[in-house]
C-alpha positions as CSV (number, residue, x, y, z in Angstrom):
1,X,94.6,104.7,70.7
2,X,93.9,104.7,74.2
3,X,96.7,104.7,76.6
4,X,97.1,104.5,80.2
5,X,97.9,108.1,80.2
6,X,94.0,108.7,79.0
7,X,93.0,106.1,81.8
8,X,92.4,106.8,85.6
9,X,92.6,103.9,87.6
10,X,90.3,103.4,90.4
11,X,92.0,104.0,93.7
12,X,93.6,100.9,95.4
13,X,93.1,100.7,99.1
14,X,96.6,98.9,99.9
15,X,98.5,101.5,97.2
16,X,99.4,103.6,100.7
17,X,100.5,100.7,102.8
18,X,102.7,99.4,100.2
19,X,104.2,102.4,99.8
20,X,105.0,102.9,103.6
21,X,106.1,99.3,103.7
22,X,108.4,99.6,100.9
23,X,109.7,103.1,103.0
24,X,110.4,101.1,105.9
25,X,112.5,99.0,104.8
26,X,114.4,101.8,102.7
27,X,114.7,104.1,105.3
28,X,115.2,102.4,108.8
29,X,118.2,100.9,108.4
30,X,119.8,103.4,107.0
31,X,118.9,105.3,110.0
32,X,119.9,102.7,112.1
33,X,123.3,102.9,110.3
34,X,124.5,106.8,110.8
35,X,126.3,108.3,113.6
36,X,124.3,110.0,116.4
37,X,125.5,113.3,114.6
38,X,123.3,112.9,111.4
39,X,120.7,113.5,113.4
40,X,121.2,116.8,114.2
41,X,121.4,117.8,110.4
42,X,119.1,120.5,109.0
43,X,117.0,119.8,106.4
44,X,116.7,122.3,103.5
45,X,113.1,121.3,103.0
46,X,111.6,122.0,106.2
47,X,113.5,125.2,107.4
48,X,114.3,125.2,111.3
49,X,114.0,121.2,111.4
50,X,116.8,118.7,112.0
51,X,116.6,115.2,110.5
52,X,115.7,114.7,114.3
53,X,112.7,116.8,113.9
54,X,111.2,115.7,110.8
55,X,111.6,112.0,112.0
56,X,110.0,113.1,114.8
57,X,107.1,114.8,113.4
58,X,106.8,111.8,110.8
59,X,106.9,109.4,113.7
60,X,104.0,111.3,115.8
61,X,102.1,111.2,112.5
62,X,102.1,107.6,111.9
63,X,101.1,107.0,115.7
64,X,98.4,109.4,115.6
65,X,96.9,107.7,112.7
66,X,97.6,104.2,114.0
67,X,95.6,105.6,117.3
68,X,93.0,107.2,115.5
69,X,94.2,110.6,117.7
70,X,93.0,113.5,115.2
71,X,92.2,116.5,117.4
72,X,91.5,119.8,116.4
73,X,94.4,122.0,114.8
74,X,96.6,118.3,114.1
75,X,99.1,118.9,111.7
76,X,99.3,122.7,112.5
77,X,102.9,124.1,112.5
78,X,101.8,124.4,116.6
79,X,100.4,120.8,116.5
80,X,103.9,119.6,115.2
81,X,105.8,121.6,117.1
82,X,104.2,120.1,120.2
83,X,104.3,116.7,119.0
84,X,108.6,117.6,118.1
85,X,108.8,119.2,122.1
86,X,107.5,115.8,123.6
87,X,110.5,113.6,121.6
88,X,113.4,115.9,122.6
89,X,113.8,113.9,125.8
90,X,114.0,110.4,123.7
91,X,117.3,108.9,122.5
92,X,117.3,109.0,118.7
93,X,117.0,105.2,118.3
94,X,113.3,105.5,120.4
95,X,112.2,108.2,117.2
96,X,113.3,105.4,114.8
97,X,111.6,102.4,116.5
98,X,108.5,104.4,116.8
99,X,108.6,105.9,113.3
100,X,108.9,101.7,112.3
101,X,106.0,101.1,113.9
102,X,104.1,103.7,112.7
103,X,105.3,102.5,108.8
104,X,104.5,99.2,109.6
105,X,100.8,99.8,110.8
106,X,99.7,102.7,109.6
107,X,98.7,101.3,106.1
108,X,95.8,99.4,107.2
109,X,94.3,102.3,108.7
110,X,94.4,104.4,105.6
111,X,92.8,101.7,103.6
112,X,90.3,102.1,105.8
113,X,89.5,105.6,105.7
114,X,88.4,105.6,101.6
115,X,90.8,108.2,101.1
116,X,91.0,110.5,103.5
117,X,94.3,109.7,104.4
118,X,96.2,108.7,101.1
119,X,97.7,112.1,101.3
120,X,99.3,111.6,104.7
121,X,101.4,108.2,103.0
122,X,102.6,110.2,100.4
123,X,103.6,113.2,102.7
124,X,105.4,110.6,105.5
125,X,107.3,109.6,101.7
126,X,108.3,113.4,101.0
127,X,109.6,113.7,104.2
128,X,111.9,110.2,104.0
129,X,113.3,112.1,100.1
130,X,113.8,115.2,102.9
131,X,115.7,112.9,105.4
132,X,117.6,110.9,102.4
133,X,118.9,114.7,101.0
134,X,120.2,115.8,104.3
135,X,121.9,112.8,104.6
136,X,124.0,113.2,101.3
137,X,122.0,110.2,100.0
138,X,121.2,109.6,96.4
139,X,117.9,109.5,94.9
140,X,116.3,111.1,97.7
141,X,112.9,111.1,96.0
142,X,113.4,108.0,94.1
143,X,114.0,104.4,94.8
144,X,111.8,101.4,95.3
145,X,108.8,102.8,95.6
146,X,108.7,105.6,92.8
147,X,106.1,103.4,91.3
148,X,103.6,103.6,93.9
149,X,104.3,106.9,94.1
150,X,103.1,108.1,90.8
151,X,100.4,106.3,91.5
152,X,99.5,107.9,94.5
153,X,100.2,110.8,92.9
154,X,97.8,110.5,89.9
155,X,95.1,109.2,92.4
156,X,95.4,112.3,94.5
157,X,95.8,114.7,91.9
158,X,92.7,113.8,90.1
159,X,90.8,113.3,93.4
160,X,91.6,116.6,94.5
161,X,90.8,118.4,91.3
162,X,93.9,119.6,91.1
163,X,95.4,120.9,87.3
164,X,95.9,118.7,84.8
165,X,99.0,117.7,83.6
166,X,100.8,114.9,81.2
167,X,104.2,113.6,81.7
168,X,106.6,112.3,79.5
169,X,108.8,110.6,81.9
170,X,112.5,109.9,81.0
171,X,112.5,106.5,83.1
172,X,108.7,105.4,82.9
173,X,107.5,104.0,79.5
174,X,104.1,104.9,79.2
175,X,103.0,108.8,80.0
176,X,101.7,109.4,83.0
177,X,98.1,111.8,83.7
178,X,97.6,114.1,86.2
179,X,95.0,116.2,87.7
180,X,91.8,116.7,86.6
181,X,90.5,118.2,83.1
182,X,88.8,121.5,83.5
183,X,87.6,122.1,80.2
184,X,88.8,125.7,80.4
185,X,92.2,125.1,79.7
186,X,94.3,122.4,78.2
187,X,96.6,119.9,80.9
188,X,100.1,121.1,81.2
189,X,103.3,119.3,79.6
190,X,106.2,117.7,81.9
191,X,109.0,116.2,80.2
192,X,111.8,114.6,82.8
193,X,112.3,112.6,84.9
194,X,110.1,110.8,87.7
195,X,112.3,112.0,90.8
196,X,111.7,116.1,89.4
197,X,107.9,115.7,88.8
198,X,108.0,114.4,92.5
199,X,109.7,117.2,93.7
200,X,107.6,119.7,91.9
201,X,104.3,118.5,93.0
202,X,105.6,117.9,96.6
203,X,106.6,121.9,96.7
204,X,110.7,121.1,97.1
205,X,113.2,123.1,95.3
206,X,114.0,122.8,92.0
207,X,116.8,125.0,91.7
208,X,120.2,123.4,89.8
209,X,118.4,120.8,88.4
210,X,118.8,120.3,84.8
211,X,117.1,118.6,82.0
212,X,113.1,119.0,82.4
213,X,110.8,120.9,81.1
214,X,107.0,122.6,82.3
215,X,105.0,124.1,79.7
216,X,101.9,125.4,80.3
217,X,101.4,125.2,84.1
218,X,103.2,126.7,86.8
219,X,105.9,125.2,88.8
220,X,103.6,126.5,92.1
221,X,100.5,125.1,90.6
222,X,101.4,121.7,90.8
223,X,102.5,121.8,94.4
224,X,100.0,119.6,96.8
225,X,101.2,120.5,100.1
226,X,101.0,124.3,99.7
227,X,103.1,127.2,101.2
């Protein structure tokens, strides 16, 4: 029997502004709500960055995309550095209202580009789960939008001819397909939970975290972002 693990779904245009819709309204007021303080947090994910810096860099992101600014070496560590440097001067609440315009009307853009810039929704995402686990927050790389998520994630996976996996997920009902079959070997074998198969394709650390299992592919492998 067919099932929608052994389906692909063509890719939805809106999928990326939903999930940057749903983020907004996640993560802006709970970084309207914490002390000027949090902001100067590191972030385990992104070594050297404070949750300052990585809403920064999220915020200049969104605004590039929104203004169609895509010049050569963007999204370089030097880009993002640059684009950090030009925030340091703004008070923290001039980061957030920018990054809550860029959540707001990036996703129309991306629909746009037939594609292109899928990836960049689910990154801005990954980043929010890095915010959320600075901040002590639960769930950092769940929530609302873990179903678009997934989706995003099978779309880009199998887009990007990346290796093929199945997922047994403890909190999804139907098994989830990833990647793209090779025919030279068969798809790896997650069993877990949604929030860990996030973290292992979006490269973040795994360590202490109990109850999954990867068979067959490597835990580097699956990891979209590289480095």
């Amino acid at each position: 029997m067919t099932t929608p693990a052994d389906v692909h779904a063509v890719r939805d245009p809106e999928l990326p502004g939903r999930l940057l819709t749903i983020e907004r309204d996640e993560l802006v007021p709970l970084l309207r709500s914490r002390p000027d303080t949090d902001f100067a947090l590191p972030v385990a994910a992104c070594p050297g960055w404070t949750v300052r810096d990585v809403l920064a860099h999220s915020s200049a992101a969104l605004t590039r995309t929104v203004e169609n600014r895509f010049e050569d070496g963007v999204f370089s560590p030097e880009s993002n550095d640059r684009d950090i440097a030009e925030r340091a001067d703004w008070p923290h609440s001039r980061v957030v209202d920018e990054l809550e315009r860029g959540l707001t009307d990036a996703g129309e853009v991306i629909a746009r580009a037939g594609g292109a810039l899928d990836g960049l929704a689910l990154g801005e995402w990954v980043h929010a789960g890095d915010v959320r686990e600075a901040l002590g927050e639960p769930g950092a790389y769940a929530g609302r939008a873990l179903p678009e998520v997934l989706a995003l994630l099978s779309t880009l996976t199998r887009e990007r001819g990346h290796v093929a996996l199945h997922a047994d997920l403890d909190d999804v009902d139907e098994p989830l397909k990833l990647g793209a079959a090779s025919g030279e070997r068969p798809p790896g074998r997650f069993l877990g939970d949604a929030a860990t198969l996030v973290r292992l394709y979006a490269g973040r650390d795994t360590d202490g975290v109990d109850g999954y299992e990867l068979a067959g592919v490597e835990a580097a492998e699956l990891n979209l972002f590289g480095g």
